[in-house]
N, CA, C and O atoms as a DFTB+ gen file, in Angstrom:
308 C
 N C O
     1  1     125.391      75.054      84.533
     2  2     125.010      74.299      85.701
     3  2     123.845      73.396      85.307
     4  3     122.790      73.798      84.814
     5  1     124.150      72.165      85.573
     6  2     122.520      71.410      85.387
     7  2     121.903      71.285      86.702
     8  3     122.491      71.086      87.765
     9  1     120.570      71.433      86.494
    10  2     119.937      70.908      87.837
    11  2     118.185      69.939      87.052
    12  3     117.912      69.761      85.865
    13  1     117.418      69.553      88.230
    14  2     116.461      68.762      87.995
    15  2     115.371      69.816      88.350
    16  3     115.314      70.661      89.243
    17  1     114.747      69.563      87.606
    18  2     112.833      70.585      88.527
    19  2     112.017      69.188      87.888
    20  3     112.333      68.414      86.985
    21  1     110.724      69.258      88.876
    22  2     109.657      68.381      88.499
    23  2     108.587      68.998      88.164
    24  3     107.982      69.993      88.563
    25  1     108.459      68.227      87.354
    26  2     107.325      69.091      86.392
    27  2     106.237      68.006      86.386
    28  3     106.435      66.872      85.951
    29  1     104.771      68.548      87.036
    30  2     103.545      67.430      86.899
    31  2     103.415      67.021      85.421
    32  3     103.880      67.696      84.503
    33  1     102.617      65.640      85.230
    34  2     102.787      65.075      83.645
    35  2     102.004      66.164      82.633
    36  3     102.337      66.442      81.480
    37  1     101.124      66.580      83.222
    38  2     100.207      67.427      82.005
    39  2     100.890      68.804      81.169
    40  3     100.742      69.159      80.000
    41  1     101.660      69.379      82.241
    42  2     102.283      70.113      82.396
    43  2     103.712      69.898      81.424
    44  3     104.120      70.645      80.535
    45  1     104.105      69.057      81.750
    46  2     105.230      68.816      80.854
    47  2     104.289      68.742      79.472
    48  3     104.285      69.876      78.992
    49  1     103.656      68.020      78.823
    50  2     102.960      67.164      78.298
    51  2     102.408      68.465      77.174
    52  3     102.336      68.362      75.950
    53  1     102.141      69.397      77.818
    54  2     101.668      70.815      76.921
    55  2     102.964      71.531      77.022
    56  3     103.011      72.233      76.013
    57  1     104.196      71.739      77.824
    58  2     105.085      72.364      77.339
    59  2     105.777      71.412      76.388
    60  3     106.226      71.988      75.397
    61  1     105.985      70.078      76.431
    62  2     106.746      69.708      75.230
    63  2     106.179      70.022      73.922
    64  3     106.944      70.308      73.001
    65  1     104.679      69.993      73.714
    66  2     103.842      69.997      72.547
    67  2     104.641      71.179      72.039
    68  3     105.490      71.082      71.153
    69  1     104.157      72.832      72.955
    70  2     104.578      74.081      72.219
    71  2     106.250      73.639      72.175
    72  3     106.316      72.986      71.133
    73  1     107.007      73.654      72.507
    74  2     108.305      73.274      72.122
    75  2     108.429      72.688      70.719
    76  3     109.093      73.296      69.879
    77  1     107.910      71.701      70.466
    78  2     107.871      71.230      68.880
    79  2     107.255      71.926      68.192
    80  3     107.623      71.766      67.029
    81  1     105.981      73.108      68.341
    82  2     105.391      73.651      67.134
    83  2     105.994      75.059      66.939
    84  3     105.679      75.889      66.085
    85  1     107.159      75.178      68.150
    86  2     107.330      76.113      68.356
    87  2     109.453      75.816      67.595
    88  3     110.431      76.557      67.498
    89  1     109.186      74.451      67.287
    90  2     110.957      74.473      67.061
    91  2     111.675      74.761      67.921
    92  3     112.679      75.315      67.475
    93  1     111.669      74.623      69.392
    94  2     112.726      74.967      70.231
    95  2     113.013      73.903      70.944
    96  3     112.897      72.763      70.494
    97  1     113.472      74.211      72.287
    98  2     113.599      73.095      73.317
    99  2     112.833      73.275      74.302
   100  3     112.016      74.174      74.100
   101  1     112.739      72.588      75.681
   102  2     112.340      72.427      76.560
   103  2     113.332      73.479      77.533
   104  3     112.904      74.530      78.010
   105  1     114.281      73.135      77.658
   106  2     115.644      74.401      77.887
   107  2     115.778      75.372      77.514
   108  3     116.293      76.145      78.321
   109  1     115.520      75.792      76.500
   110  2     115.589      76.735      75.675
   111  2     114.290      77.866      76.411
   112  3     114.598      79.010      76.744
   113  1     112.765      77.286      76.590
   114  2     111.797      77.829      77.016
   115  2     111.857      78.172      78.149
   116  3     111.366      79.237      78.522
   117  1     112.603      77.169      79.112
   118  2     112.650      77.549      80.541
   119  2     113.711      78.372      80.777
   120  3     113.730      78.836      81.917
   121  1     114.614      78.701      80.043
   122  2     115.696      79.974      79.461
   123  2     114.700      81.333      79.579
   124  3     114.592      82.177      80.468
   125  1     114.253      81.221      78.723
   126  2     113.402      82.198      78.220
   127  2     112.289      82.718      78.842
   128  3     111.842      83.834      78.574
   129  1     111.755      81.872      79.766
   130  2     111.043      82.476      80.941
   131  2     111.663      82.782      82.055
   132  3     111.231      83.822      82.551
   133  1     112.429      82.323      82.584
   134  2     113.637      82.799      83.176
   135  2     113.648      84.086      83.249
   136  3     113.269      84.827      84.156
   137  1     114.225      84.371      81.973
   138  2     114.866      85.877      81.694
   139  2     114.084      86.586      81.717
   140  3     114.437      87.733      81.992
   141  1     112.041      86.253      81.351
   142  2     111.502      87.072      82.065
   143  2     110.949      87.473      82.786
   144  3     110.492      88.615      82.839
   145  1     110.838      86.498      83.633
   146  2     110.696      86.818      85.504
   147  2     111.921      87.790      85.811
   148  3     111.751      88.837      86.434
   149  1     113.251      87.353      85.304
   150  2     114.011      88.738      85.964
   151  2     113.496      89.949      85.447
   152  3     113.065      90.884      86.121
   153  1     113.579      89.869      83.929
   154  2     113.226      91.555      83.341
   155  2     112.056      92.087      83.853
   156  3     112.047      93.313      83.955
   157  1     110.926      91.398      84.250
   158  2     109.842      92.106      84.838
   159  2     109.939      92.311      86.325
   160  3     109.431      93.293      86.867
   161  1     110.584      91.396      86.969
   162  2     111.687      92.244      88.424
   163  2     112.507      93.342      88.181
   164  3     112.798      94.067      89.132
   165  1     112.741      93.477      87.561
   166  2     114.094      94.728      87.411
   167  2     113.090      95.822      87.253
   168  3     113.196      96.784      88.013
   169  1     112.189      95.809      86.425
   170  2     111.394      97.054      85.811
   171  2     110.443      97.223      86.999
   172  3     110.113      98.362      87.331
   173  1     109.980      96.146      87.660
   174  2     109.290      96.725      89.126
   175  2     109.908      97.503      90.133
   176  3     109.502      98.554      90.629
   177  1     110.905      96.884      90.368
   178  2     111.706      97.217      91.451
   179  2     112.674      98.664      90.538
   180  3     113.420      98.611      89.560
   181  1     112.152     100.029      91.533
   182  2     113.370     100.805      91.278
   183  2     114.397     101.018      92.077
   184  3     114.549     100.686      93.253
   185  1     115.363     101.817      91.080
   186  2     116.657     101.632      91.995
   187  2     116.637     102.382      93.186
   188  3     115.753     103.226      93.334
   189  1     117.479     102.195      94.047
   190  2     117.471     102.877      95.077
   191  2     118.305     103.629      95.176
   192  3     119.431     103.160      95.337
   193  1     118.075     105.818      95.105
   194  2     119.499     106.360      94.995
   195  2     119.232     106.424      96.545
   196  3     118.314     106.462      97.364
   197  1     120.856     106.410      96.418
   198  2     121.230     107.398      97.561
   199  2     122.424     108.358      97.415
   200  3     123.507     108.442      96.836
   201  1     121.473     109.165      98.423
   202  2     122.252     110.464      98.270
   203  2     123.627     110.844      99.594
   204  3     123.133     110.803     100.720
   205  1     124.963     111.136      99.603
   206  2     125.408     111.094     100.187
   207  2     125.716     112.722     100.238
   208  3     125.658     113.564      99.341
   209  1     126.164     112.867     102.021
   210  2     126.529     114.590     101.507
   211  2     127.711     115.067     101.042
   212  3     128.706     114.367     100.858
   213  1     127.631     116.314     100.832
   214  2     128.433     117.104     100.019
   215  2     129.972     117.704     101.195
   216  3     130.055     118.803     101.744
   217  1     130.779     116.793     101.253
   218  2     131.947     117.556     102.488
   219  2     132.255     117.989     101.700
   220  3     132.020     117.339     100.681
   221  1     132.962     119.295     101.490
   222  2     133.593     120.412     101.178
   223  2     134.990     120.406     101.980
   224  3     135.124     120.058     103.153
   225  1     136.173     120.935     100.970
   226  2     137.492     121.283     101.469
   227  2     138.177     122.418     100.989
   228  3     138.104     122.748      99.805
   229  1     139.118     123.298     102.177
   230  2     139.453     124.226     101.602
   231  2     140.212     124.362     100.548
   232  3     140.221     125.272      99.719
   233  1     141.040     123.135     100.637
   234  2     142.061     122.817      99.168
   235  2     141.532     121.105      98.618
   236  3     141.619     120.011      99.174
   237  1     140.929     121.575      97.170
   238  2     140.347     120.618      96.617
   239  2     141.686     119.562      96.532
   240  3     142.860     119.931      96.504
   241  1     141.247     118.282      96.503
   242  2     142.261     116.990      96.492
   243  2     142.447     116.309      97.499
   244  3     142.627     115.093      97.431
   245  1     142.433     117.196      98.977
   246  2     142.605     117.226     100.177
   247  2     141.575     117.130     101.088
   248  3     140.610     117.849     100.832
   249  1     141.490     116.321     102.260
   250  2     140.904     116.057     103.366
   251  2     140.546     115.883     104.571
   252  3     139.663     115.102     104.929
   253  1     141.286     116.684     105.377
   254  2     141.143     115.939     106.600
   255  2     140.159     116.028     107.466
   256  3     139.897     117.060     108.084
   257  1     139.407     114.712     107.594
   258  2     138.625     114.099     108.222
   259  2     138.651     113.128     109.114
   260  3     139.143     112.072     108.718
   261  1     138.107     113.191     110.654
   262  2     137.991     112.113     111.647
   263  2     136.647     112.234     111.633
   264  3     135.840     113.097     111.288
   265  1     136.601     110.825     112.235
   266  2     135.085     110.459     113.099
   267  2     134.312     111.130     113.493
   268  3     133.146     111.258     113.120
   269  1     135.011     111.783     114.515
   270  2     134.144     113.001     115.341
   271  2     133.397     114.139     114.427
   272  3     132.360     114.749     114.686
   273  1     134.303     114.242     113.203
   274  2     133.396     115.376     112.171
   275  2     132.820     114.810     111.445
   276  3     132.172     115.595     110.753
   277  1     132.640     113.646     111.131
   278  2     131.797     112.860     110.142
   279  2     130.820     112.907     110.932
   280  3     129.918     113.485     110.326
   281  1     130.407     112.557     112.188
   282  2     129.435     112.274     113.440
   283  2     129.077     113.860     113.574
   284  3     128.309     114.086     114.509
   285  1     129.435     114.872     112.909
   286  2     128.913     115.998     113.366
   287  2     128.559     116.783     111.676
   288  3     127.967     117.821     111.381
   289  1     129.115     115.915     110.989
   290  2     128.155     116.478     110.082
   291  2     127.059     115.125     109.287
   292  3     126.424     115.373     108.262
   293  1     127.024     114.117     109.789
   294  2     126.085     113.227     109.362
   295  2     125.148     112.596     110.303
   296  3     125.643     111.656     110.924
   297  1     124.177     112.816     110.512
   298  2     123.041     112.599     111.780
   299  2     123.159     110.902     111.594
   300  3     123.112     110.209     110.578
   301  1     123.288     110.635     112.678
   302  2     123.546     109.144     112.290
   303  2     122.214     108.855     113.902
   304  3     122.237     109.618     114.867
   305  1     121.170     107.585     113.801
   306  2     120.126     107.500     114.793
   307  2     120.838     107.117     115.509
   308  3     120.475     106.835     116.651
């Protein structure tokens, strides 16, 4: 996907510099910071379990379940 961002002149002006001493691109860097704004989101944010309950049946494979017993065995507000 291409898109445009604006970048103030100084700003560009010191990221192009490290880009050349650095041998890369301009793309390449904004790649690369990118990826770690996500990775340091991911590692903040934990996952969220959830736990669901345990229905039980007298013959494993098998189920029968309505509404009314789901509503009586899951507290719903």
């Amino acid at each position: 996907m291409r898109t445009t961002i604006d970048l103030p002149d100084d700003l560009y002006k010191n990221v192009r510099t490290v880009a050349i001493e650095d041998d890369t691109t301009l793309r390449q860097m904004v790649l690369d910071g990118l990826a770690l704004v996500l990775e340091k989101r991911a590692e903040r944010a934990p996952a969220r379990r959830l736990k669901l309950p345990l229905i039980r049946s007298a013959r494993p494979g098998t189920l029968d379940i309505d509404s009314e017993k789901i509503y009586e065995i899951i507290d719903f507000p």
